[in-house]
N, C-alpha and C positions, 0 to 999 in steps of 0.2 A: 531396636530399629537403628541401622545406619541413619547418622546423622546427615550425612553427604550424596544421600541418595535422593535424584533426581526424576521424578514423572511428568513427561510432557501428554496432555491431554489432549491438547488441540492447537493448530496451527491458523495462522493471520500473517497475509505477507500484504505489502505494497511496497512495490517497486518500480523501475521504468520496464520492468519485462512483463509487468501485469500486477491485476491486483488480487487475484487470488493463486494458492499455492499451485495449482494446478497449471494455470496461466505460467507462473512463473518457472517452475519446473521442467514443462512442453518446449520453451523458449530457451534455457540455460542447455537443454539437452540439446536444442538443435542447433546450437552455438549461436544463437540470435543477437544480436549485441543492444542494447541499452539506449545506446548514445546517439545522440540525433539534434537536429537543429532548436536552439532555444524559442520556444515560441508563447512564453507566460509573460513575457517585458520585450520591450525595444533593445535588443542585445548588438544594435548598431555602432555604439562609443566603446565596446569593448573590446579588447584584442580576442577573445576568444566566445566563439557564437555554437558550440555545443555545448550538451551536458546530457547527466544521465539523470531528465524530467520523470516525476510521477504524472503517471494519466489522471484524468478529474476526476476525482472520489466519488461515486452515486451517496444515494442520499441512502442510509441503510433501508430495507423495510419494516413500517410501522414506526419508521419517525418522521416527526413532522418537517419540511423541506426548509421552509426557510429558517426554523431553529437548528435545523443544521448548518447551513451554507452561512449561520452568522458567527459558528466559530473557526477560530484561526485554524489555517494549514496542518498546523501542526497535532491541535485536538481533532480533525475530522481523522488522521489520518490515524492515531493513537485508536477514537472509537474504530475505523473500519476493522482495522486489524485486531484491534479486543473482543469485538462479534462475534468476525470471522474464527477465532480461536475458541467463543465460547459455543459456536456453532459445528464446527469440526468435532469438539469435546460428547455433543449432544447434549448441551445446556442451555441455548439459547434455541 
C-alpha cells in the first residue's frame, strides 16, 4: 500500500459563504463574496468594520441544544463540520 495515499470520504465546511459544502460551492461559483458588515461585537472603535463572519451554527440533530451552545466557537464549529463530513461519508 502507498504510504502517501490519501481518501477523502466526506466533506464538512463552515464558512462565511455557508455552512454546508453545497451552500458554499453554489456561492464560490456564483462569485458571491464572503465579506460583509461586522455584526457579532460593537465594531464601532475599529478602523475596520468588515470581515468574512461565520453564519450561527444550528444545533446539530439529535443533540441536545443548550449542551451545544455552551461550548466555544470554535468546538461548535469543529463538531458542525466533523458531522457534516461523517454524514457526507454515510457514517453518521
Amino acid at each position: 500500500m502507498n504510504r502517501d495515499a490519501v481518501w477523502i470520504t466526506g466533506v464538512g465546511t463552515a464558512t462565511p459563504l455557508g455552512l454546508s459544502f453545497d451552500d458554499f460551492a453554489d456561492a464560490l461559483l456564483a462569485g458571491t463574496s464572503g465579506i460583509g458588515p461586522i455584526t457579532r461585537f460593537d465594531a464601532g472603535k475599529h478602523t475596520c468594520k468588515i470581515a468574512g463572519c461565520l453564519p450561527d451554527i444550528p444545533c446539530p440533530p439529535g443533540w441536545y441544544a443548550p449542551d451545544f451552545a455552551v461550548r466555544s466557537d470554535w468546538e461548535q464549529v469543529f463538531l458542525w463540520t466533523a458531522l457534516q463530513a461523517l454524514n457526507s461519508a454515510g457514517l453518521w
